[in-house]
Backbone as numpy.savetxt, mean C-alpha at the origin, in Angstrom:
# Nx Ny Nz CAx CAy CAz Cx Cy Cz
-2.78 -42.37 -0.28 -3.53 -42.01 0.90 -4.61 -40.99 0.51
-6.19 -41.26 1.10 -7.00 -40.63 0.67 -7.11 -39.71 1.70
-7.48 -37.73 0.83 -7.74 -37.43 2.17 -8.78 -37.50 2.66
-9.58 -36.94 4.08 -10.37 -37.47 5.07 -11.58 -36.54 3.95
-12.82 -37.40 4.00 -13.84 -36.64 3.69 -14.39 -35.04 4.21
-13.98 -34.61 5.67 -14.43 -33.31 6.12 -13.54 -32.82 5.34
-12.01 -33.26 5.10 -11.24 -31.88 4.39 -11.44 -31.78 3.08
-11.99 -32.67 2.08 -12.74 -32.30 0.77 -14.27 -31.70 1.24
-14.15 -31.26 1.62 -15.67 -30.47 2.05 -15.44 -29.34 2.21
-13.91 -28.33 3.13 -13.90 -27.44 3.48 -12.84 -26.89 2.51
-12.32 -27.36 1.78 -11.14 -26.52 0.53 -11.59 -26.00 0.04
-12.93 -25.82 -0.36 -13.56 -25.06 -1.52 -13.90 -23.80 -0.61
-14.13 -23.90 0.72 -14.84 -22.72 1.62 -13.49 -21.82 2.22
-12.85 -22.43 2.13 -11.52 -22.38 2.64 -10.58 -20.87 1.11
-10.77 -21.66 -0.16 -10.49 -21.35 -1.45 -11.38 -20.18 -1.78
-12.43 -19.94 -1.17 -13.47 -18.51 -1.80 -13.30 -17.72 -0.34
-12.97 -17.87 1.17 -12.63 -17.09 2.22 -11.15 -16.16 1.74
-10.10 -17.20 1.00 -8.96 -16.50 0.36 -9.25 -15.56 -1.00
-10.25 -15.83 -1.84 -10.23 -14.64 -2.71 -11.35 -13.86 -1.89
-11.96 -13.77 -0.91 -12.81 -12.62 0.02 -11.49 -11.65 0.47
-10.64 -12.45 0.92 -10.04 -11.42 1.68 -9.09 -10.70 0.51
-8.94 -11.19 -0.40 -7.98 -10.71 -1.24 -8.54 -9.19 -2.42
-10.19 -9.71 -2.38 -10.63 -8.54 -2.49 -11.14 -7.49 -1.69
-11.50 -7.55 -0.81 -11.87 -7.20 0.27 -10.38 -6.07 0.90
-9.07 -6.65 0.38 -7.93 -5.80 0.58 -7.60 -4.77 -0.42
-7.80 -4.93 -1.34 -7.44 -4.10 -3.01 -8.41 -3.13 -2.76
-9.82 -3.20 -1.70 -10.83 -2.11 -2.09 -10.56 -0.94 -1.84
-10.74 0.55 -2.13 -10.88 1.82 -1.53 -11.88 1.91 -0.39
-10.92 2.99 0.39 -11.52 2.82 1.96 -13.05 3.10 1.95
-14.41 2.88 2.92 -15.25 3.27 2.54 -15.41 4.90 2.59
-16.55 5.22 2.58 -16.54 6.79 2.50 -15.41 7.60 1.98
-14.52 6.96 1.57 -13.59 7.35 1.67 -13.77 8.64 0.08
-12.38 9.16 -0.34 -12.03 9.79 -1.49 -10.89 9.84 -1.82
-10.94 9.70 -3.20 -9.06 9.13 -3.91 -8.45 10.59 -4.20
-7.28 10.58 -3.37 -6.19 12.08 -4.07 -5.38 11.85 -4.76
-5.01 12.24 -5.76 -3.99 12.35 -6.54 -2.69 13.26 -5.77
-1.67 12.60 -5.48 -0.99 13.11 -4.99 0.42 13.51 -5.85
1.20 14.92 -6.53 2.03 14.72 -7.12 3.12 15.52 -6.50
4.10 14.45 -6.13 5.64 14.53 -4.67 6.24 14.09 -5.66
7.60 15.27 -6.31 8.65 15.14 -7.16 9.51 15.12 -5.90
9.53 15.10 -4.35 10.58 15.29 -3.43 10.37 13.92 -2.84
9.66 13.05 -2.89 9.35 11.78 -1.22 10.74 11.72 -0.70
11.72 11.75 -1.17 12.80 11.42 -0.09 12.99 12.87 0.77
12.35 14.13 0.75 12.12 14.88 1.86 10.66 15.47 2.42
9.92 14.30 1.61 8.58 14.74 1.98 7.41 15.65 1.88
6.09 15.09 1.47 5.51 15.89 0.66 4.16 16.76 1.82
3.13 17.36 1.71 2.48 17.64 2.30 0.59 17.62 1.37
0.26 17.00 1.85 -1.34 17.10 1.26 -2.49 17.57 1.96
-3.52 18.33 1.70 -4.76 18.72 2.04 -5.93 17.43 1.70
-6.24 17.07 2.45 -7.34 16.12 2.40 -8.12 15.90 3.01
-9.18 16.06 2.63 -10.57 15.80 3.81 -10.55 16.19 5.01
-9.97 17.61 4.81 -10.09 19.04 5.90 -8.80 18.72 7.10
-7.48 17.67 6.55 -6.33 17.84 7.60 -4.89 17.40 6.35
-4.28 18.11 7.45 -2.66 18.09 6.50 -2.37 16.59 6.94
-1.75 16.33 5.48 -0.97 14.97 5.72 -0.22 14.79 5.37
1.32 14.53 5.91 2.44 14.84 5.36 3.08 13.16 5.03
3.90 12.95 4.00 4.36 12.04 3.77 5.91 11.63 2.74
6.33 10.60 2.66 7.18 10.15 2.16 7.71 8.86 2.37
9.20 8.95 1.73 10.16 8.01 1.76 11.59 7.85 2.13
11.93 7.05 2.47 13.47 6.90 3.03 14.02 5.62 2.53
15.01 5.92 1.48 15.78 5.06 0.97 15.74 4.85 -0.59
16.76 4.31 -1.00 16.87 4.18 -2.30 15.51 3.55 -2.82
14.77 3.89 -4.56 13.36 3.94 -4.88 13.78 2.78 -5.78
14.54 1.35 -5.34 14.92 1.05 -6.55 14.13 -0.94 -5.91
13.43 -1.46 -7.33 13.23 -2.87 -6.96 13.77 -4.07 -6.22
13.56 -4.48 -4.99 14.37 -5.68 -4.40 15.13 -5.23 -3.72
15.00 -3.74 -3.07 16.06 -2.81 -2.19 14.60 -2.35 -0.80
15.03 -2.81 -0.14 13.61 -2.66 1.28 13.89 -1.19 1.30
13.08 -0.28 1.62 12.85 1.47 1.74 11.92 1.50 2.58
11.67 2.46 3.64 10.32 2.61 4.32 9.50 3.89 3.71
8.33 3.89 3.81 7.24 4.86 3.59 7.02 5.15 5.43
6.67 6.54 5.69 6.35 7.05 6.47 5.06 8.41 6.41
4.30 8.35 7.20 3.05 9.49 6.79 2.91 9.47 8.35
2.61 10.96 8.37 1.91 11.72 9.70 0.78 12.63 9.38
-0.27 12.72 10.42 -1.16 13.81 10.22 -1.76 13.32 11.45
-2.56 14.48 12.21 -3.15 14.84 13.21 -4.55 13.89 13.05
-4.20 13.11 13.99 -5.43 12.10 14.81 -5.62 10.96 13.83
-4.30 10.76 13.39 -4.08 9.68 12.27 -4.39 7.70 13.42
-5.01 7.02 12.47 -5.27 6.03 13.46 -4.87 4.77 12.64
-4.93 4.89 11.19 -4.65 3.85 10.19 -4.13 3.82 9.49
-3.17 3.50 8.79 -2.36 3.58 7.75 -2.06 2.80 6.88
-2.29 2.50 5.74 -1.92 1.21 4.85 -1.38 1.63 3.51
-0.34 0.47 2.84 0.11 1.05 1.66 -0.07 -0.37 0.71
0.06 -0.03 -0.84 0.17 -1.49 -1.51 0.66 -0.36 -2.83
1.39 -1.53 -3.73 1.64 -0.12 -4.88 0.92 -1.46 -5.91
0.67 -0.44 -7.24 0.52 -1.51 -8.27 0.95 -0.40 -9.70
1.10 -0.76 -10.86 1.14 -0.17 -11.73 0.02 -0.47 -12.73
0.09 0.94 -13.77 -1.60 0.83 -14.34 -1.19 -0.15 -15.01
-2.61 -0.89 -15.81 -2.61 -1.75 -16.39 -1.99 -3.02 -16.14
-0.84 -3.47 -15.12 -0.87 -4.56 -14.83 -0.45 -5.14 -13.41
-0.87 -6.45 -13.48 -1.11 -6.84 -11.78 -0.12 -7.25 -11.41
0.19 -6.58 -9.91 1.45 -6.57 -9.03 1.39 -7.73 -7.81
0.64 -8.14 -8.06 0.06 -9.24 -7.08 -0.24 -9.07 -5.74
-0.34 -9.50 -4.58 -0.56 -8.96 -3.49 0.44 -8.12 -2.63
0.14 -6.90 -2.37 1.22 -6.44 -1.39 0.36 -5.48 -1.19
0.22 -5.77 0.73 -0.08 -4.57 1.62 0.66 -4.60 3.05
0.66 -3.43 2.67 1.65 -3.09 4.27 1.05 -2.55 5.22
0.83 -2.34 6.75 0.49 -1.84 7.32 1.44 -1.50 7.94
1.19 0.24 8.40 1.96 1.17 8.67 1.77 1.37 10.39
3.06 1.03 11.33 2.59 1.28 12.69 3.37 2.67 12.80
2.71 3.20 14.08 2.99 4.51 14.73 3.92 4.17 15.31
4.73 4.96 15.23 6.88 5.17 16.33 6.39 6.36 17.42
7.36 5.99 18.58 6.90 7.11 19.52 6.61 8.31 19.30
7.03 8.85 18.26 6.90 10.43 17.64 4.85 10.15 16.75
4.86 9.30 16.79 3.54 9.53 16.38 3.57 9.43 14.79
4.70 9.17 14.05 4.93 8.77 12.69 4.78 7.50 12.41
3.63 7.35 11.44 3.35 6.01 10.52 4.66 5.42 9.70
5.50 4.16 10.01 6.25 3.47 9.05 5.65 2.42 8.40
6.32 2.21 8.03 6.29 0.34 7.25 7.70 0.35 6.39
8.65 -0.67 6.56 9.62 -1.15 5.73 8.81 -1.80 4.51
9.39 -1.45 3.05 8.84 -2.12 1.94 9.53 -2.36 1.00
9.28 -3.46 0.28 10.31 -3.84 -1.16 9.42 -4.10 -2.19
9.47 -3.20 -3.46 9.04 -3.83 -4.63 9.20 -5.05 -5.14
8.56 -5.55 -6.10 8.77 -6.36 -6.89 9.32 -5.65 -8.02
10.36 -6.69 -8.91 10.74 -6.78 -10.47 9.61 -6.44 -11.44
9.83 -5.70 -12.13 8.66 -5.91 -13.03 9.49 -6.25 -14.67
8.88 -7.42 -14.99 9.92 -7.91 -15.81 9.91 -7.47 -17.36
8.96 -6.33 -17.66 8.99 -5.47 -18.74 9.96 -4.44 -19.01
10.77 -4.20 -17.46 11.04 -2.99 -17.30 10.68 -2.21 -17.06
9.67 -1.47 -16.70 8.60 -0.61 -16.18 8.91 -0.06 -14.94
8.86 1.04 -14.65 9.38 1.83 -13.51 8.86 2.63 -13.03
7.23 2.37 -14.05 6.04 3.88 -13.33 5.72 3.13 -12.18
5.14 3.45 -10.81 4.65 2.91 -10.02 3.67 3.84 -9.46
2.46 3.19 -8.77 1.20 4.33 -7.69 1.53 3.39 -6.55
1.66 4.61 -5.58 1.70 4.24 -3.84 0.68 4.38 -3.85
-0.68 3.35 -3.20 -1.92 3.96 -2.67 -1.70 3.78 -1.21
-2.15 4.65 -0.70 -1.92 4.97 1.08 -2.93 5.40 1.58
-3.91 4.69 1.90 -4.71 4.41 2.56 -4.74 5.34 3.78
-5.42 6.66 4.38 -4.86 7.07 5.63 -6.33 7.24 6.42
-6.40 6.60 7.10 -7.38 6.09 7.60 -8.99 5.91 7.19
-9.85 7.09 6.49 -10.82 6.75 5.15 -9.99 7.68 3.90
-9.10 7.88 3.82 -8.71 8.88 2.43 -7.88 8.14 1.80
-7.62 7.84 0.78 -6.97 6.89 -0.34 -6.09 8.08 -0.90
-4.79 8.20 -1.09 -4.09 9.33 -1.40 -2.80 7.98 -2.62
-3.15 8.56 -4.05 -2.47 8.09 -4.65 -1.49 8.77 -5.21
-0.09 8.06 -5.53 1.29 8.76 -5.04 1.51 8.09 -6.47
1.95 8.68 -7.46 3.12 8.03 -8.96 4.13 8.55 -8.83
5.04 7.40 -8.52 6.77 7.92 -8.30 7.21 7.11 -9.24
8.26 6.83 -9.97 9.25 6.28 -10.53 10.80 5.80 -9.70
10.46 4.33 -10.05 12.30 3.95 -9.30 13.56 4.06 -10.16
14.31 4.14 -9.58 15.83 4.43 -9.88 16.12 2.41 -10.58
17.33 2.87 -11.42 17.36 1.59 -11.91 17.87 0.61 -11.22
């Protein structure tokens, strides 16, 4: 069965709309500016200065691959929140989370790593908080 001529016409438009959005997601926010963030505590939460407001953040739950944990961040007149982790030098493939507000006004998202099949256990949270990119290197438990 052949397919219909319009749908060999639109796979290819279809095939470059999917790597748009895929880059278009990996980018740093605009205007934005990248923090280095260094939290030896996330499971009681860290606090950052950034682009003139406190932003407090962390984690809840075991830091270990294929085990769901949530990330949570608050700060005053917070409107966006996004997370994706990757490690340097190699690609983690797609993962972004978006973080909703709980009645208290705290950003979640439930999240699960991937395996990384080297063994490798460095990881960067980038967290996106609404234009500020705040990058987080934690290490998981085995």
């Amino acid at each position: 069965m052949k397919a219909p001529a319009w749908m060999m016409r639109v796979w290819p438009l279809a095939l470059i709309a999917l790597i748009a959005l895929v880059l278009w997601a990996s980018r740093a926010p605009e205007d934005g500016h990248d923090t280095l963030v260094a939290c030896t505590t996330l499971a009681s939460g860290c606090t950052v200065q950034a682009d003139g407001r406190e932003i407090r953040l962390g984690m809840v739950g075991d830091l270990k691959p294929l085990v769901p944990f949530q990330i949570w961040v608050k700060a005053a007149g917070l409107v966006k929140a996004e997370a994706r982790f990757q490690m340097e030098g190699m690609e983690m493939g797609f993962n972004l989370y978006t973080l909703r507000a709980d009645n208290e006004g705290v950003f979640r998202a439930t999240v699960t790593l991937p395996i990384c099949v080297t063994g490798r256990r460095d990881w960067r949270l980038l967290l996106d908080v609404d234009k500020t990119r705040l990058t987080v290197p934690f290490v998981t438990e085995l």
